[in-house]
TORFI-285005 format. One record per residue (C-alpha): residue number from 1; residue in three letters; chain; x, z, y. Coordinates in steps of 0.1 Angstrom, whole numbers, always signed. Layout:
BEGIN
<site k="NUM" r="ALA" c="A" xx="X" zz="Z" yy="Y"/>
...
//
This chain:
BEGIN
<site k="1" r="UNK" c="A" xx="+1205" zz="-443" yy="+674"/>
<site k="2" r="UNK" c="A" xx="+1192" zz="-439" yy="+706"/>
<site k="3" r="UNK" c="A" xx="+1212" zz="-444" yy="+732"/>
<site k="4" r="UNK" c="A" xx="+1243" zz="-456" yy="+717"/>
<site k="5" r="UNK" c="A" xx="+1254" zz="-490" yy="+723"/>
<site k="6" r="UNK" c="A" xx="+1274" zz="-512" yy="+710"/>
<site k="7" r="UNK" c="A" xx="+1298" zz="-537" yy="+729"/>
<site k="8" r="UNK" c="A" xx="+1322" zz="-562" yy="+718"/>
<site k="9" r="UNK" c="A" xx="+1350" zz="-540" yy="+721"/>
<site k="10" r="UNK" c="A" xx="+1380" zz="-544" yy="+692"/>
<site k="11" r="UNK" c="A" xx="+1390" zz="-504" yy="+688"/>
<site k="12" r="UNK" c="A" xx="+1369" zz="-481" yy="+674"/>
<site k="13" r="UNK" c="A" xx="+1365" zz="-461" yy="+707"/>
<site k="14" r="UNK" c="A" xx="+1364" zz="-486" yy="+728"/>
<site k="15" r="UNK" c="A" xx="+1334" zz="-502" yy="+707"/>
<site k="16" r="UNK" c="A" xx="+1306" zz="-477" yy="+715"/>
<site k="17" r="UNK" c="A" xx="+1293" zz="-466" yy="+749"/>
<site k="18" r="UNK" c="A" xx="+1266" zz="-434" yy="+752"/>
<site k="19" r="UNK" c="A" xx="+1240" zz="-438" yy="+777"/>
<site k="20" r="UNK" c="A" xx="+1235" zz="-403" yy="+788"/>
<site k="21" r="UNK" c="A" xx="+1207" zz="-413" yy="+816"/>
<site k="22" r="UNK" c="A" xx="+1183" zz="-420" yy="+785"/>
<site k="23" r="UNK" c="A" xx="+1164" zz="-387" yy="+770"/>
<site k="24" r="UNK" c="A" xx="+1174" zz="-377" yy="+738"/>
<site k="25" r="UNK" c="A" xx="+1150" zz="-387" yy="+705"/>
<site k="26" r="UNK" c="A" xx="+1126" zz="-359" yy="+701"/>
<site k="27" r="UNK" c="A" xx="+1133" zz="-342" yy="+732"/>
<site k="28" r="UNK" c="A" xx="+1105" zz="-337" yy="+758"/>
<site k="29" r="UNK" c="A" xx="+1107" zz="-338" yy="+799"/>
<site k="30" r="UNK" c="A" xx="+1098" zz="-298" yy="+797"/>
<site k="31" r="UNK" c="A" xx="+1127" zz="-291" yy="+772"/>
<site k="32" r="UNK" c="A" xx="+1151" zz="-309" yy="+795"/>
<site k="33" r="UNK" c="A" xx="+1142" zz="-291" yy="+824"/>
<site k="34" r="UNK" c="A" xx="+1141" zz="-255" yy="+810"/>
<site k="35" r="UNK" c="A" xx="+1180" zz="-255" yy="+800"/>
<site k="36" r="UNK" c="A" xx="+1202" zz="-247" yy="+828"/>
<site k="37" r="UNK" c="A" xx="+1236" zz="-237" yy="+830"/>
<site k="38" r="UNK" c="A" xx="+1247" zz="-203" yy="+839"/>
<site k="39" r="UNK" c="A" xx="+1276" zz="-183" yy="+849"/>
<site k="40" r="UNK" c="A" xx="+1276" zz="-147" yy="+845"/>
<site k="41" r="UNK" c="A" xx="+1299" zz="-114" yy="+841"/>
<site k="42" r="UNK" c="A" xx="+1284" zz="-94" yy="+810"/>
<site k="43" r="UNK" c="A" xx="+1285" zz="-58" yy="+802"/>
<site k="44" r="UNK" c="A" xx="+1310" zz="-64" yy="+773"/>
<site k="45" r="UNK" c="A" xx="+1334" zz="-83" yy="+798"/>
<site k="46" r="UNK" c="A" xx="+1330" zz="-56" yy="+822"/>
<site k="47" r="UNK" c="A" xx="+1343" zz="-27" yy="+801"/>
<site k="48" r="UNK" c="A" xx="+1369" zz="-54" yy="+788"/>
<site k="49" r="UNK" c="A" xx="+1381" zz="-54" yy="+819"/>
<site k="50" r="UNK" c="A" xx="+1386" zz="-19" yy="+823"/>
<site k="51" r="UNK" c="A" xx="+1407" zz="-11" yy="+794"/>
<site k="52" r="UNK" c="A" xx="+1423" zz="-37" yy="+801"/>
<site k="53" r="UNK" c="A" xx="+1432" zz="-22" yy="+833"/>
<site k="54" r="UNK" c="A" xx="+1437" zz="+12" yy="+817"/>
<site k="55" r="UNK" c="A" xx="+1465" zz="-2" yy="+795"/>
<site k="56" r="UNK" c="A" xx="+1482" zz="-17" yy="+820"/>
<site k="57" r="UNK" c="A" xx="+1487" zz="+14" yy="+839"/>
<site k="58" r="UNK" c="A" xx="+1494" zz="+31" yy="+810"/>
<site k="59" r="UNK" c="A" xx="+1524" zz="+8" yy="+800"/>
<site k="60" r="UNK" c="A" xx="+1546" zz="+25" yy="+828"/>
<site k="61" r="UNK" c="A" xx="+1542" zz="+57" yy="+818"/>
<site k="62" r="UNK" c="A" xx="+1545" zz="+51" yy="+780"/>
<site k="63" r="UNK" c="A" xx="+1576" zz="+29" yy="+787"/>
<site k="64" r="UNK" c="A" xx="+1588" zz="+56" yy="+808"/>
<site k="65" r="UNK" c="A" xx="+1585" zz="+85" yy="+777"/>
<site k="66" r="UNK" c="A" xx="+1601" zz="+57" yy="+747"/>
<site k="67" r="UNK" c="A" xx="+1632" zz="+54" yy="+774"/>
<site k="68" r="UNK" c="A" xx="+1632" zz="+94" yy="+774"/>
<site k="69" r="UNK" c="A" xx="+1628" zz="+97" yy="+737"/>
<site k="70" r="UNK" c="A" xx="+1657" zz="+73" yy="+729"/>
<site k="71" r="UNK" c="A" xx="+1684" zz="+86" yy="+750"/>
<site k="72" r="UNK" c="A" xx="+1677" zz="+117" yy="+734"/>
<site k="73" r="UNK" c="A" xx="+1676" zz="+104" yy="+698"/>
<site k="74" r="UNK" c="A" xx="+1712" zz="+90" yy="+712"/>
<site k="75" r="UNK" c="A" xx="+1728" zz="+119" yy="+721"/>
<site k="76" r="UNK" c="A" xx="+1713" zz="+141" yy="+693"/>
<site k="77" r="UNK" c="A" xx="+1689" zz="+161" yy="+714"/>
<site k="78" r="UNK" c="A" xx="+1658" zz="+151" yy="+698"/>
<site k="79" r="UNK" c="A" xx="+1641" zz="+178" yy="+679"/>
<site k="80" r="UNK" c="A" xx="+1609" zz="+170" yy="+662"/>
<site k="81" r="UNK" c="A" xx="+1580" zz="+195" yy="+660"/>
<site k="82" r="UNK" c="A" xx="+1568" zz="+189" yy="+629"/>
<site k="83" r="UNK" c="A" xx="+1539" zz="+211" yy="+629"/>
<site k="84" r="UNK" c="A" xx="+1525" zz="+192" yy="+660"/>
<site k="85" r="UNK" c="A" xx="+1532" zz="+157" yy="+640"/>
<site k="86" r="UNK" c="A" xx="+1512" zz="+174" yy="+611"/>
<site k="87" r="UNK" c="A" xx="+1484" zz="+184" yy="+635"/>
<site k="88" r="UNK" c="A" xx="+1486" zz="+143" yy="+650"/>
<site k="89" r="UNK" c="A" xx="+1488" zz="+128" yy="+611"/>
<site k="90" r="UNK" c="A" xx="+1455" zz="+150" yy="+600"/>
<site k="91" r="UNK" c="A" xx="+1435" zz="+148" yy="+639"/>
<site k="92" r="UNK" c="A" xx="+1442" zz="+106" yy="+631"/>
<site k="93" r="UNK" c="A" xx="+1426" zz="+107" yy="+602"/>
<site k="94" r="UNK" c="A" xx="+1460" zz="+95" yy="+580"/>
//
């Protein structure tokens, strides 16, 4: 292998040293310099980023109507509309 070398080393990883100044077997001067590193925000990391931030403002408010909806499971106040659960249950597609 190209590259690789061996020294005198007793462990396993300690035995074998990569020279990464040589050029890799097969690989030409042009290919080397064509690939370059980049950095870069894409589309899909952008609209991540926005629901993201959508949910977290929307955990308030959500929190904010389970608190309401327990205390009034806990004092008995909690009446049900049953046709708008219907209507929620058939718009979700269950």
């Amino acid at each position: 292998m190209a590259g690789v070398k061996k020294t005198s080393g007793a462990s396993a990883a300690g035995g074998v040293i990569y020279d990464f100044s040589r050029p890799r077997s097969g690989a030409t001067t042009a290919e080397r310099v064509e690939r370059t590193d980049s950095s870069g925000i894409t589309g899909e990391a952008r609209e991540l980023a926005s629901a993201l931030e959508i949910v977290s403002e929307s955990d308030e408010v959500r929190a904010e109507r389970v608190a309401e909806l327990k205390a009034q499971i806990a004092n008995g106040t909690y009446k049900p509309d049953p046709r708008e659960i219907a209507r929620k249950l058939v718009e979700r597609g269950f």
